[in-house]
Backbone bond lengths (Angstrom), bond angles and torsions (degrees), N, CA, C in turn:
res aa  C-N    CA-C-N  psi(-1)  N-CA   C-N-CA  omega(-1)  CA-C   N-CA-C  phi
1 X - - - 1.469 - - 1.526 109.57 -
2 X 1.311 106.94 120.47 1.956 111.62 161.16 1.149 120.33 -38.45
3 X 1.513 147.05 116.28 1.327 127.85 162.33 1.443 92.08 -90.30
4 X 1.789 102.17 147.38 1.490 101.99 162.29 1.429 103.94 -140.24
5 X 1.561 106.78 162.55 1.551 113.33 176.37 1.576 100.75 -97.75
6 X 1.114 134.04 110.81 1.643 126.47 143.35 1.008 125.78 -70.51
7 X 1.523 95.18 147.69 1.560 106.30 -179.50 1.563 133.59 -132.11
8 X 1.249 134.58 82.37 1.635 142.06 -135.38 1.305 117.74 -139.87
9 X 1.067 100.50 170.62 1.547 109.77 -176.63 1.895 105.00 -128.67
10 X 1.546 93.75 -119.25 1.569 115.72 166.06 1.439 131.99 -53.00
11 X 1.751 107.26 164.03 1.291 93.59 -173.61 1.349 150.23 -26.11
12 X 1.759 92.85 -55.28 1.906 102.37 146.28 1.158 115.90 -8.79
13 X 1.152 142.99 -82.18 1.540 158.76 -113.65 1.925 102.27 -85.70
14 X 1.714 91.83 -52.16 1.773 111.71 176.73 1.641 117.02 -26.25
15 X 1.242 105.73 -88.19 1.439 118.54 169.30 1.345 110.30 -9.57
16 X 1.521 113.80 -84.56 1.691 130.52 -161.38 2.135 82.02 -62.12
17 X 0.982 129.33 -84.65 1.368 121.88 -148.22 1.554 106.11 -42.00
18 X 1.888 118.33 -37.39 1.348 120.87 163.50 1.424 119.15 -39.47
19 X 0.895 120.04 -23.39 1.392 127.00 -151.24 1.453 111.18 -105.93
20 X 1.238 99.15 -35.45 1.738 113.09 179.19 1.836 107.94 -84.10
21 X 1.558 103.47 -35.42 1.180 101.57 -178.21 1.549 127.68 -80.97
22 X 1.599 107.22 -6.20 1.303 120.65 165.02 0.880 125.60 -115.78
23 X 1.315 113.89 36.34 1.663 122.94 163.74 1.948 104.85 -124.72
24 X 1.350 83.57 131.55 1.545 106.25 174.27 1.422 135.03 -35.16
25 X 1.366 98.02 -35.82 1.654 120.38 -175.21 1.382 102.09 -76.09
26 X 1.508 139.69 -40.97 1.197 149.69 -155.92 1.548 125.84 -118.02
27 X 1.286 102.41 123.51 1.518 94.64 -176.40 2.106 97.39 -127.40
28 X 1.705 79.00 144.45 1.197 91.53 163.87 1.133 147.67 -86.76
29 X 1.728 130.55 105.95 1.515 105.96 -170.56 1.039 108.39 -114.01
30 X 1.338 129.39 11.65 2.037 114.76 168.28 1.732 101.56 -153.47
31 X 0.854 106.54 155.49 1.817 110.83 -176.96 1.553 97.37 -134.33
32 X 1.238 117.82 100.70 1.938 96.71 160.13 1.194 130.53 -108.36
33 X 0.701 126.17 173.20 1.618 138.17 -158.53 1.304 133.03 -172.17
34 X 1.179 117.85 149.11 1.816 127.20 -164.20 1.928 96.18 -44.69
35 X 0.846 100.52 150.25 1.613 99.21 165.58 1.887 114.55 -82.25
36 X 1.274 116.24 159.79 1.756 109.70 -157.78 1.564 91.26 -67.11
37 X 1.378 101.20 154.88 1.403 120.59 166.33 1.483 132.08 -101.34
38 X 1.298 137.26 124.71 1.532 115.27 -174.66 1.634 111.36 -87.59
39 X 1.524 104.69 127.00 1.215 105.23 164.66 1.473 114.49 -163.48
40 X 1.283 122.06 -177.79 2.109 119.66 -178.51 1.419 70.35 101.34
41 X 1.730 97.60 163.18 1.394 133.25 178.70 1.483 120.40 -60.96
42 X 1.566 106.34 -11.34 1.227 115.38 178.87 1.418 118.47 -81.19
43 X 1.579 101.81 -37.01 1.617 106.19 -154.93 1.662 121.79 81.47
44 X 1.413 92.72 32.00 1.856 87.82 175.54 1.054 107.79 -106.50
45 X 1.584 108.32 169.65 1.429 101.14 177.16 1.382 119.95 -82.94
46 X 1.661 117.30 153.19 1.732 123.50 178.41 1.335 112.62 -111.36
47 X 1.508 116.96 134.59 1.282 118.92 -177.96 1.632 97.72 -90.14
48 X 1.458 118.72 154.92 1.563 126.74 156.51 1.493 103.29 -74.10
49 X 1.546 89.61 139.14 1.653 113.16 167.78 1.442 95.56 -32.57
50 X 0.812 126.14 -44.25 2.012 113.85 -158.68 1.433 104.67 -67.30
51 X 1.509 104.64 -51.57 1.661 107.96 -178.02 1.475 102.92 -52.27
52 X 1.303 120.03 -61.96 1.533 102.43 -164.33 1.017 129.88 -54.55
53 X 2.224 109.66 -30.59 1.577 89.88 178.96 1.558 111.78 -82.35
54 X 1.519 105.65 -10.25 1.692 98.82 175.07 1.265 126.08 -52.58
55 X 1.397 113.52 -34.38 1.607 131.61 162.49 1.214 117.16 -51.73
56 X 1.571 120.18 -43.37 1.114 108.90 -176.23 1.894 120.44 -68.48
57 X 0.936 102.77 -37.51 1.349 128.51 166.27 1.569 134.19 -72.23
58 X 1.264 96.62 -9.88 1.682 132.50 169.52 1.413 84.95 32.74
59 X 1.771 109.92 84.49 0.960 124.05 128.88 1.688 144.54 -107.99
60 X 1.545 109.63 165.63 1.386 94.14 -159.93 1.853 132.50 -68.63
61 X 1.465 135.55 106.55 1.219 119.57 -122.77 1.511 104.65 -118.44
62 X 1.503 118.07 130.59 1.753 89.88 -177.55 1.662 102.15 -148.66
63 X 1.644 101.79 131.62 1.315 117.69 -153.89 1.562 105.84 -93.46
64 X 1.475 132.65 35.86 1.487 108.76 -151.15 1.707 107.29 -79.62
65 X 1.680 103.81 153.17 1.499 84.73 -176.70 1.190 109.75 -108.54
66 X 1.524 119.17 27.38 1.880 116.59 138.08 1.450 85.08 -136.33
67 X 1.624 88.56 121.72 1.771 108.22 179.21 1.748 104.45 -55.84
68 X 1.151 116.35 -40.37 1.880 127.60 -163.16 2.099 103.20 -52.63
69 X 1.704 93.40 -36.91 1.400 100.03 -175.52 1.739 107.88 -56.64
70 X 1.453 111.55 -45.72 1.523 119.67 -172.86 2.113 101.16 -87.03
71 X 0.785 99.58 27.48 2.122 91.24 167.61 1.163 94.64 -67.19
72 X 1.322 123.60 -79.61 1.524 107.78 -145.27 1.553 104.83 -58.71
73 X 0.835 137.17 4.32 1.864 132.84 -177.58 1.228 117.44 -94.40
74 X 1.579 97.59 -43.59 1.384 100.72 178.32 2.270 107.29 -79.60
75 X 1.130 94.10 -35.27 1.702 76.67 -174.61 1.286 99.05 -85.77
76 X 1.240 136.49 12.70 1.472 121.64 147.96 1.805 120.82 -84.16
77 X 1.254 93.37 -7.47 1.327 89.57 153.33 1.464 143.70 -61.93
78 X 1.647 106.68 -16.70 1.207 120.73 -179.05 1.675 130.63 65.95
79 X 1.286 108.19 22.75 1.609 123.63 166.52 1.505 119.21 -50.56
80 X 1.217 107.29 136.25 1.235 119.98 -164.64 1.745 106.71 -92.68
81 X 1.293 92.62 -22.21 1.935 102.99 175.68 1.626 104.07 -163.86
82 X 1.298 118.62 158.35 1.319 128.54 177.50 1.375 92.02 -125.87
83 X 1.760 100.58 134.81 1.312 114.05 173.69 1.334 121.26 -128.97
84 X 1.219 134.07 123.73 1.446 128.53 -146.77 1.173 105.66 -146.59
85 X 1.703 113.42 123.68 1.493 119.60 -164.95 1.436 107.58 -135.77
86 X 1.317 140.77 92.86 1.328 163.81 -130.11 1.839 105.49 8.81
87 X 1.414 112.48 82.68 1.578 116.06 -172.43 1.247 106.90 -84.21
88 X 1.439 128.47 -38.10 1.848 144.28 148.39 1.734 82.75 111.51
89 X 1.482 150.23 39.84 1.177 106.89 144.00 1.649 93.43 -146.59
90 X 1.570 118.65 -177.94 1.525 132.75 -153.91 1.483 77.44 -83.84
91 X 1.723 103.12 153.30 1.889 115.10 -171.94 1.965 79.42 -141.87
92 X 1.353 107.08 124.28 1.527 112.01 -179.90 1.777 96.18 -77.82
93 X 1.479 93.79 168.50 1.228 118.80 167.20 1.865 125.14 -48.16
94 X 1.398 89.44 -28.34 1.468 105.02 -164.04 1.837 105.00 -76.71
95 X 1.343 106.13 -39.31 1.279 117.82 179.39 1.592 111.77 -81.27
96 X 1.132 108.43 -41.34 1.495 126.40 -166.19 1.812 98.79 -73.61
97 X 1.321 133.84 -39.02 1.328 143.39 149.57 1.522 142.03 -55.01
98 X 1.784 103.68 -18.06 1.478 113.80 167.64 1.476 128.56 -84.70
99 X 1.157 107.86 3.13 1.550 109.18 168.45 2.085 107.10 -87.25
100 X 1.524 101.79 161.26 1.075 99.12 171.60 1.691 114.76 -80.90
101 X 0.848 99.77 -34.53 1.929 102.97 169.60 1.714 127.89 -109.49
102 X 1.891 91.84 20.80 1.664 105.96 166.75 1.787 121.33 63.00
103 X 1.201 119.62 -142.71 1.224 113.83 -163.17 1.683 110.13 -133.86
104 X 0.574 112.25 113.44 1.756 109.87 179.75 1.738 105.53 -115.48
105 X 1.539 89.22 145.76 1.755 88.44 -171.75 1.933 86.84 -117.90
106 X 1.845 106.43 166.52 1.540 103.72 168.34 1.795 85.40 -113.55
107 X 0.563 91.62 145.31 1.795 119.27 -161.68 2.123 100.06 -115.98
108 X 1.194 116.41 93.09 1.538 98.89 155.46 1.323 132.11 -55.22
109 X 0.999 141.82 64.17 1.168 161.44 139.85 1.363 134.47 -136.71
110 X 1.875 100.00 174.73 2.153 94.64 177.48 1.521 77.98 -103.63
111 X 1.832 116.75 104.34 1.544 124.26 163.88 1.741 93.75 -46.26
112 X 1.053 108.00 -175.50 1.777 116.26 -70.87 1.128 165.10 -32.71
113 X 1.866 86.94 3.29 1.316 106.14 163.19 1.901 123.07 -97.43
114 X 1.153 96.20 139.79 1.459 124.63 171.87 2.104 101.27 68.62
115 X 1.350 104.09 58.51 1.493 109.24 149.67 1.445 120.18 -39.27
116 X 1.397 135.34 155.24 1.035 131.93 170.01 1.629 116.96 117.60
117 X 1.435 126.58 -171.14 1.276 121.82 175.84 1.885 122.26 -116.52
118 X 1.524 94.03 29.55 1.504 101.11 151.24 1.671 127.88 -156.87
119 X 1.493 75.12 66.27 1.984 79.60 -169.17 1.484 110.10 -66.67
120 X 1.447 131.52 -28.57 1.463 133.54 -166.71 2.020 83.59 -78.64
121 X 1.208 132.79 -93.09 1.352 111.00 178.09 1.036 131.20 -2.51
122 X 1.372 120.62 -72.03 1.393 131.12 169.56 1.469 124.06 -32.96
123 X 1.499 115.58 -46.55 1.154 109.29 -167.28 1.930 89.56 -83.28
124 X 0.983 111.06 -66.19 1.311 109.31 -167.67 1.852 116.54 -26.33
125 X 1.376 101.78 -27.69 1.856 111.73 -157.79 1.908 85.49 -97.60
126 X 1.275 128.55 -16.68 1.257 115.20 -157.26 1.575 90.22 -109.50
127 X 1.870 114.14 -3.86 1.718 90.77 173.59 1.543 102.57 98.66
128 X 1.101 123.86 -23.04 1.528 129.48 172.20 1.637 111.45 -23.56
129 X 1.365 117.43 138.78 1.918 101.30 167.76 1.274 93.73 -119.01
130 X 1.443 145.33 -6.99 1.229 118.64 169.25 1.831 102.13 -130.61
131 X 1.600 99.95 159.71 1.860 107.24 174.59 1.025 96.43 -142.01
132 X 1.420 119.95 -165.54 1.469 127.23 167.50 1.977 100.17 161.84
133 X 1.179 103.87 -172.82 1.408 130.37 -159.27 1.445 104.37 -96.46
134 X 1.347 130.83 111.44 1.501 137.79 167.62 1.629 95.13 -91.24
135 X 1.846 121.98 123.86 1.092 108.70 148.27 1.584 131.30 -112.32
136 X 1.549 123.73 101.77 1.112 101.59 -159.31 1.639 117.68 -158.67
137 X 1.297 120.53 141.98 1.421 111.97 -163.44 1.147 135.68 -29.95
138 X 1.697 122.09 119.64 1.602 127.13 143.83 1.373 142.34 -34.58
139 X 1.195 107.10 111.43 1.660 123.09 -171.73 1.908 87.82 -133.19
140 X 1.734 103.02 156.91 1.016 127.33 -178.13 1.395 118.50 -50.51
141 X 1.289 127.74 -15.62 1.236 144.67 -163.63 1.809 103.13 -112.26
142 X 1.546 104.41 136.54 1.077 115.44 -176.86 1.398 127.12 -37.56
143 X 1.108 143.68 96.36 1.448 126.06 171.38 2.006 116.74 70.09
144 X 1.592 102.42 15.83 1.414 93.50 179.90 1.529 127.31 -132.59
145 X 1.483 110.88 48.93 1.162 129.41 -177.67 1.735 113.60 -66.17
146 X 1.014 120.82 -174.88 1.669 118.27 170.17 1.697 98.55 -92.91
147 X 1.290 93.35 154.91 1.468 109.89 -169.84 1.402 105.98 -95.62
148 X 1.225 109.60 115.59 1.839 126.97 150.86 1.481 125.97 -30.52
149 X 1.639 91.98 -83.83 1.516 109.59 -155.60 1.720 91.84 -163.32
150 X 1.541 98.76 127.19 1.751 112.63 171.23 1.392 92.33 -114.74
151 X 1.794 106.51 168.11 0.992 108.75 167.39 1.908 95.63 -179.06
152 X 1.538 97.09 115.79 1.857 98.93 -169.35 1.372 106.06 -101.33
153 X 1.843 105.93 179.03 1.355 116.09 -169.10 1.748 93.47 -140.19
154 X 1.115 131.76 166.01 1.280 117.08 160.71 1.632 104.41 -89.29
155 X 1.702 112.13 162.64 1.332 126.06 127.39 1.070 158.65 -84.79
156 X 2.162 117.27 123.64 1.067 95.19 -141.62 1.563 106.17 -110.34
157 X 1.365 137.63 162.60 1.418 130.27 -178.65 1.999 88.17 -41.66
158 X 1.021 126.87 -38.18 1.596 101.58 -139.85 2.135 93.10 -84.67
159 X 1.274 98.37 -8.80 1.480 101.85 178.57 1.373 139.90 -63.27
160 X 0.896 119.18 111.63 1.903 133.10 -160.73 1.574 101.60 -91.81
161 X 1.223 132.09 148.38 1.578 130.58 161.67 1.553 116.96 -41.04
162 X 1.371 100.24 -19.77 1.451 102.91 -171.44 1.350 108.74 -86.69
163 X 1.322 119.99 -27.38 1.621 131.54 -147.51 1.287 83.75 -107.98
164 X 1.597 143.31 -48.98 1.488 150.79 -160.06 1.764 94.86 -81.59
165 X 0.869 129.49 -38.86 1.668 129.32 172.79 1.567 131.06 -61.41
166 X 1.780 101.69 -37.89 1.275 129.67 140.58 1.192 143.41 -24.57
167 X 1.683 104.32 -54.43 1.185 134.96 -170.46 1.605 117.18 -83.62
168 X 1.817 82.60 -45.82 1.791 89.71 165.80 1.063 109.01 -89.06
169 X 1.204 147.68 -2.34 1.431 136.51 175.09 1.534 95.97 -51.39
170 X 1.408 119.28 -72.12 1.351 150.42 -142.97 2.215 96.18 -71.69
171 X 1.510 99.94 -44.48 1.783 89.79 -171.54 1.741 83.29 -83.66
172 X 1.088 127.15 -0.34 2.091 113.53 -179.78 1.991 83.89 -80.51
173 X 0.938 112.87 -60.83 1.634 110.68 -171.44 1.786 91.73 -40.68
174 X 1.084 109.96 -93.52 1.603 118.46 -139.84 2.080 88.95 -58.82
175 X 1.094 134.31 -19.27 1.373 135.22 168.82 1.167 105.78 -54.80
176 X 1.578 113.58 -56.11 1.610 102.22 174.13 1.530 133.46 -62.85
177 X 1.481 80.29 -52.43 1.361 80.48 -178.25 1.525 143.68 -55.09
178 X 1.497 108.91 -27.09 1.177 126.33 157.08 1.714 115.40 -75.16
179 X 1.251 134.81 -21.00 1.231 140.95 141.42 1.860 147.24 -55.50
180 X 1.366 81.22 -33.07 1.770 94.48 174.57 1.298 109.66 -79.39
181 X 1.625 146.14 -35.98 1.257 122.79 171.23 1.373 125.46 -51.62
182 X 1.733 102.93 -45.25 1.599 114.64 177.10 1.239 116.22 -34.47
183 X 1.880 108.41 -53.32 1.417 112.95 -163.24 1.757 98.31 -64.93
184 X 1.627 121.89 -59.43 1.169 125.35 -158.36 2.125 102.38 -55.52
185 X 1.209 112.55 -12.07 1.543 110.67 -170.29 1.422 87.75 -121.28
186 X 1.208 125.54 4.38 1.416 103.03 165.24 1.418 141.05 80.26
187 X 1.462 89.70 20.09 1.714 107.76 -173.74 1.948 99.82 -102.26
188 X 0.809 122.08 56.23 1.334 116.56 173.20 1.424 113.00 -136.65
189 X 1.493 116.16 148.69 1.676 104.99 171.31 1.840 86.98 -130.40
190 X 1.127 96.89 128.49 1.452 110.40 169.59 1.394 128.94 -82.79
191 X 1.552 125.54 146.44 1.373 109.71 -161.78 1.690 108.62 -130.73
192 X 1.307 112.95 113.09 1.312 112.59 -174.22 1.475 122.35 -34.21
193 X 1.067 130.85 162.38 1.862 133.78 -177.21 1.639 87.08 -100.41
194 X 1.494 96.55 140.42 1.600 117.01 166.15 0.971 123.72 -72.74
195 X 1.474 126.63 86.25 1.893 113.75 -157.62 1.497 96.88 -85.18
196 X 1.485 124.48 59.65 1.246 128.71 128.12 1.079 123.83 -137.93
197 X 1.305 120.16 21.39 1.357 116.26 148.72 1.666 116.78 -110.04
198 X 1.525 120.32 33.86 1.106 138.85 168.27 1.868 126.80 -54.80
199 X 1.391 109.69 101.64 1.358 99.21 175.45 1.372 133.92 -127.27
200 X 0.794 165.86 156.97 2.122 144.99 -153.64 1.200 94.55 -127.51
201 X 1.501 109.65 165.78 0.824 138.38 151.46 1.615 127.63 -128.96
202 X 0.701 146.35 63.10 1.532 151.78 168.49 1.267 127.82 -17.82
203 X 1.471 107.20 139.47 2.085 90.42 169.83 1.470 109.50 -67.26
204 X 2.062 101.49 142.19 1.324 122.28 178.56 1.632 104.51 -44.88
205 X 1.109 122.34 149.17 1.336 141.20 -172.54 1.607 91.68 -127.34
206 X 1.481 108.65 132.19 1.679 117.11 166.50 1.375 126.58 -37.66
207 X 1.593 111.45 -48.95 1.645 111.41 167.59 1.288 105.05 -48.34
208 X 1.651 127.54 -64.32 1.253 102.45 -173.91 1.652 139.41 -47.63
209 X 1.339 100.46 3.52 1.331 91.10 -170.62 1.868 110.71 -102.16
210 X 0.755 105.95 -8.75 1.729 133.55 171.16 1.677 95.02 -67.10
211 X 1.640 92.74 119.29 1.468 114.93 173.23 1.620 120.80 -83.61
212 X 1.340 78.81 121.84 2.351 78.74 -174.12 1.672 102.83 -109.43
213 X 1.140 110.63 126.68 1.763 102.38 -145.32 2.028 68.69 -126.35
214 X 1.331 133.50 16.77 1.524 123.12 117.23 1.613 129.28 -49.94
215 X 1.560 102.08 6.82 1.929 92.54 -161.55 1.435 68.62 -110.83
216 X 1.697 108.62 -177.30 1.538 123.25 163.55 1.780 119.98 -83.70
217 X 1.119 104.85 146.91 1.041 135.62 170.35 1.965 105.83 -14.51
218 X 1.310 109.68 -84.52 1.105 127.03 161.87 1.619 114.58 -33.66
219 X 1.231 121.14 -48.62 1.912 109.28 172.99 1.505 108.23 -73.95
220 X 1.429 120.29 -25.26 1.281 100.58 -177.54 1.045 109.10 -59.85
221 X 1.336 111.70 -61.44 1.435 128.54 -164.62 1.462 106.87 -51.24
222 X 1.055 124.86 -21.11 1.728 127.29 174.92 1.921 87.44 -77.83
223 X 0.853 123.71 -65.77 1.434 115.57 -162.40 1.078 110.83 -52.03
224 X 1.956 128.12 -44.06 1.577 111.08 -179.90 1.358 108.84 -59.95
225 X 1.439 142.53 -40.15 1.057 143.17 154.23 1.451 137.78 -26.42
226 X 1.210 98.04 -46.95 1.876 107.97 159.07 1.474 118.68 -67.27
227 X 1.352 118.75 -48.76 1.066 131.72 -176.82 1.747 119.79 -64.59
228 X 1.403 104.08 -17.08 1.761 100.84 -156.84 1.716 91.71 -117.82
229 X 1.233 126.07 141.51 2.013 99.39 7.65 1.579 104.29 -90.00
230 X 1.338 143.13 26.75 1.118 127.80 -168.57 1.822 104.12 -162.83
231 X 0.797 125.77 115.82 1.909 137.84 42.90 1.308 97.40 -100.21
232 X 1.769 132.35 -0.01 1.594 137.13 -165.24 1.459 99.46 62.73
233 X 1.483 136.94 126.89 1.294 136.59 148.91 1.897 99.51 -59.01
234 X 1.198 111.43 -177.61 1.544 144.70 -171.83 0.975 124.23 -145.42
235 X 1.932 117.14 172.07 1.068 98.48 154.85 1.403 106.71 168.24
236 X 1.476 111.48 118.59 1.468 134.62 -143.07 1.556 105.62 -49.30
237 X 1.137 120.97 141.78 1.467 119.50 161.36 1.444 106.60 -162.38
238 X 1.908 101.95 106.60 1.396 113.85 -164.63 1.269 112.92 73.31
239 X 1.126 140.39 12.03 1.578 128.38 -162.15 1.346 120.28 92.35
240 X 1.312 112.02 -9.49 1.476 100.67 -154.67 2.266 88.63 -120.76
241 X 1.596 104.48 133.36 1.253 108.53 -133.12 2.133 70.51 -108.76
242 X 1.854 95.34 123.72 1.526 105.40 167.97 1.307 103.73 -125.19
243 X 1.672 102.30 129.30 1.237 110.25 173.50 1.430 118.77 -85.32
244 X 1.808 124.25 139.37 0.897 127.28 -146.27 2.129 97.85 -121.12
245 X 1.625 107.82 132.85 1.448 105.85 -157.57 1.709 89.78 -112.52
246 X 1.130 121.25 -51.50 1.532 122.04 -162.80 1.575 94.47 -126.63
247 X 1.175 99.67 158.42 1.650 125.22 162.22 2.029 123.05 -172.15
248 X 1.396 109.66 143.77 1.350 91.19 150.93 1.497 122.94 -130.46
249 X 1.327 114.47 168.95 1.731 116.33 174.71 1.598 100.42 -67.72
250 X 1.488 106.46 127.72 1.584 110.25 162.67 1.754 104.50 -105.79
251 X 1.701 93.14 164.21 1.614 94.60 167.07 1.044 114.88 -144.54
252 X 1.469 69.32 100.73 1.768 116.38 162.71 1.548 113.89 -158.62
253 X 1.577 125.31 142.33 1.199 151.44 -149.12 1.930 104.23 -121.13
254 X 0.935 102.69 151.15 1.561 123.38 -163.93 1.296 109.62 -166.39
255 X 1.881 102.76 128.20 1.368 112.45 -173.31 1.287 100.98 -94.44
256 X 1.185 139.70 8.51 1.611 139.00 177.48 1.635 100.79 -70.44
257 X 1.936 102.09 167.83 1.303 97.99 176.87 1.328 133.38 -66.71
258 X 1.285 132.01 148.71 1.824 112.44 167.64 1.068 94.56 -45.93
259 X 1.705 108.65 149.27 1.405 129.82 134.22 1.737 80.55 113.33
260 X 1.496 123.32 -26.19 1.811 108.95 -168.45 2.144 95.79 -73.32
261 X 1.376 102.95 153.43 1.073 130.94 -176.04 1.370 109.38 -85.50
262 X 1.581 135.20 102.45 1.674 138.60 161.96 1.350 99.41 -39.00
263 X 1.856 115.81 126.59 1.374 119.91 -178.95 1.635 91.47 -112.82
264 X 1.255 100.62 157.48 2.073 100.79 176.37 1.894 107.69 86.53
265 X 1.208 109.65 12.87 1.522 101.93 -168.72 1.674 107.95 -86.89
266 X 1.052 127.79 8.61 1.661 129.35 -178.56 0.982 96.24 62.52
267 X 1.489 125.97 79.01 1.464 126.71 175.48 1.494 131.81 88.15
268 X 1.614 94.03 -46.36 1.449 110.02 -158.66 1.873 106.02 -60.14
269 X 0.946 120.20 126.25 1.606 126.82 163.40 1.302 113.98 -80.22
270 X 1.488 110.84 107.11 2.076 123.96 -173.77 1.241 94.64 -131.67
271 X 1.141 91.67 137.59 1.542 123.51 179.16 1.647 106.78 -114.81
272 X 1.304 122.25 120.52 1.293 116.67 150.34 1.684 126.14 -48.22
273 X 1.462 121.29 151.13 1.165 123.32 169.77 1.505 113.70 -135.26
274 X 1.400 124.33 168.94 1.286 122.69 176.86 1.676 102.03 -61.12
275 X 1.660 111.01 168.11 1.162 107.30 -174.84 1.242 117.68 81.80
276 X 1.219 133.65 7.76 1.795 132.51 -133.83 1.077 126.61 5.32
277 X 1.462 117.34 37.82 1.593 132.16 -177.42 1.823 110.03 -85.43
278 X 1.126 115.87 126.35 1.416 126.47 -171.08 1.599 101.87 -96.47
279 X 1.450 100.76 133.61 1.992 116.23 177.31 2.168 88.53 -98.74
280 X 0.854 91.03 137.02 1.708 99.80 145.80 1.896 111.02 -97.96
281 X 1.079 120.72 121.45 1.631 122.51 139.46 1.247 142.35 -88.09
282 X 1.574 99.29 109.52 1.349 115.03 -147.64 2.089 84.18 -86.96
283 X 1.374 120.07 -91.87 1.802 102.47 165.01 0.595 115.99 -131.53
284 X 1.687 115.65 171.70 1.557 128.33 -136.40 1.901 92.69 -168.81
285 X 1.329 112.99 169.16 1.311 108.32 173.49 1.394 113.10 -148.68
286 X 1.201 132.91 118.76 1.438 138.53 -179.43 1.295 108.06 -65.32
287 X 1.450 112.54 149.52 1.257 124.71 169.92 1.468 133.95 -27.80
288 X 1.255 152.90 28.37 1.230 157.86 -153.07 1.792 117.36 134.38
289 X 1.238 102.69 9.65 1.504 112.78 -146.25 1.884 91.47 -115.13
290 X 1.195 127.12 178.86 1.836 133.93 179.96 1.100 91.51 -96.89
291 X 1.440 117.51 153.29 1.749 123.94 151.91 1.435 106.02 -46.53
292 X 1.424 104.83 132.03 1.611 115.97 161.80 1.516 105.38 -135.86
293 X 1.572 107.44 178.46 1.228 123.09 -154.20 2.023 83.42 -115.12
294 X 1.253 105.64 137.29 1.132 131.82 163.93 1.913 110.94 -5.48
295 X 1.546 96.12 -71.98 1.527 98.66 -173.38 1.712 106.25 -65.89
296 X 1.232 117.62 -3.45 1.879 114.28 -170.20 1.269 96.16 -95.84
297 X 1.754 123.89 -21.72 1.517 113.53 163.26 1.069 121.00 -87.13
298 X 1.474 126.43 -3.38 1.186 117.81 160.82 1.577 125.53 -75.95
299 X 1.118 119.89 -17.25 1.349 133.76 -177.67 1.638 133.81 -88.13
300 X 1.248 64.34 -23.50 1.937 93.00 -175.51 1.532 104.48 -98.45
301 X 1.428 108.06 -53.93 1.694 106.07 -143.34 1.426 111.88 -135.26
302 X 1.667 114.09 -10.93 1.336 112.97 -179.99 1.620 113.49 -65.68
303 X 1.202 132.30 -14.05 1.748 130.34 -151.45 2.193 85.63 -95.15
304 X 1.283 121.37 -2.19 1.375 122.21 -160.27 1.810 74.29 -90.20
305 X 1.457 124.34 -72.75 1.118 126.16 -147.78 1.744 119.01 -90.99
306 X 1.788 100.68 20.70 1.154 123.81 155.46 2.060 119.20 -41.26
């Protein structure tokens, strides 16, 4: 039997560890994970998806919040491979080298494009039509190990960060899984990354999430899409900051300024864009206020930001 150490965070993570932990060949002896976070209206603490199902399964679980402090614990665990599917922090050489068949991460992306810790965003906000799952060895360096095994999906207009994360959750499972025997028997040849076709992706930064309705029509609408349901793009009116959930590109053109609001539309909530390209907002949610649908802010709340 394989022992392996996992290593995870978020929903992402579920799937693939399901998958390893119900298969025969593989046993689990360590799971780590972010340590809990406080947040909700309460202020309690939140466990990551990984912890809970590790609990359920009462496996052995360890949260350190500088992984380097816990090495010697974990490679006395004696793992045969570390497998790591968005865990969010740097794993040294030292750890990443004590397995007999090392460390492999599933990577949302086709490496070498969009390194970093928001490649599914990224692609969605940059217009991308296809992504998929890089699985392939850990080295000290961000996201640039030799490559395993790819395997893409397209993107589709109707795809949300939420729905595209989903999607790869599910082809990172069956990628591995049909991949990890190879590696452990040794049928794989790995293929270096082209460090010129190198591109990042970074964690979202708050500015980015601020809607500039100077851009066209078409990028916004990629950005509420990247953004939702989470960090939610926005987007100022008067000061007062509404987060924006759905939209689509219409065609039709308007010489008004970006950012002014189509009045007379039977409901419909239009936004000018650069280009004189028009967004519809389908919903959105005001500051203190429930998600509503486009025409319920017109009824309620549009005559404020007149």
């Amino acid at each position: 039997m394989i022992k392996i150490l996992f290593m995870g965070t978020p929903k992402f993570s579920v799937p693939i560890l399901d998958a390893l932990a119900n298969d025969e060949r593989y046993e689990i002896v360590g799971v780590v994970t972010q340590p809990d976070k406080i947040g909700g209206r309460g202020h309690n603490l939140i466990m990551s998806p990984v912890k809970e199902y590790a609990i359920e399964k009462n496996f052995k679980i360890f949260q350190p919040e500088h992984i380097k402090d816990q090495y010697d614990e974990l490679i006395n665990l004696g793992a045969d491979i570390i497998i790591t599917a968005a865990y969010g922090q740097f794993v040294g050489t030292r750890l990443l080298d004590s397995p007999r068949f090392k460390a492999i991460n599933c990577h949302g992306s086709l490496l070498p494009k969009y390194r970093g810790g928001s490649p599914i965003q990224t692609a969605i906000k940059n217009g991308d039509k296809e992504t998929g799952i890089t699985i392939m060895y850990m080295i000290k360096e961000m996201d640039a190990g030799d490559i395993i095994a790819q395997r893409s999906i397209p993107i589709e207009d109707s795809d949300t960060n939420g729905t595209l994360f989903d999607k790869l959750s599910y082809l990172a499972r069956d990628l591995l899984m049909d991949t990890l025997p190879l590696i452990i028997e040794g049928k794989i040849n790995p293929i270096k990354q082209d460090e010129s076709l190198v591109t990042f992706a970074y964690n979202i930064k708050k500015e980015e999430e601020l809607i500039d309705f100077n851009l066209d029509a078409r990028s916004i609408f990629n950005q509420i899409r990247a953004f939702n349901p989470e960090p939610t793009a926005y987007m100022k009116l008067k000061d007062d900051e509404i987060k924006v959930y759905e939209s689509i590109v219409l065609d039709e053109t308007s010489d008004l300024k970006p950012g002014s609001i189509l009045l007379n539309q039977k409901g419909h909530l239009k936004m000018v864009c650069g280009n004189k390209t028009v967004l519809e907002i389908l919903s959105l949610k005001p500051a203190g206020k429930k998600l509503m649908t486009g025409r319920d802010f017109l009824n309620g709340h549009v005559n404020k930001y007149l």
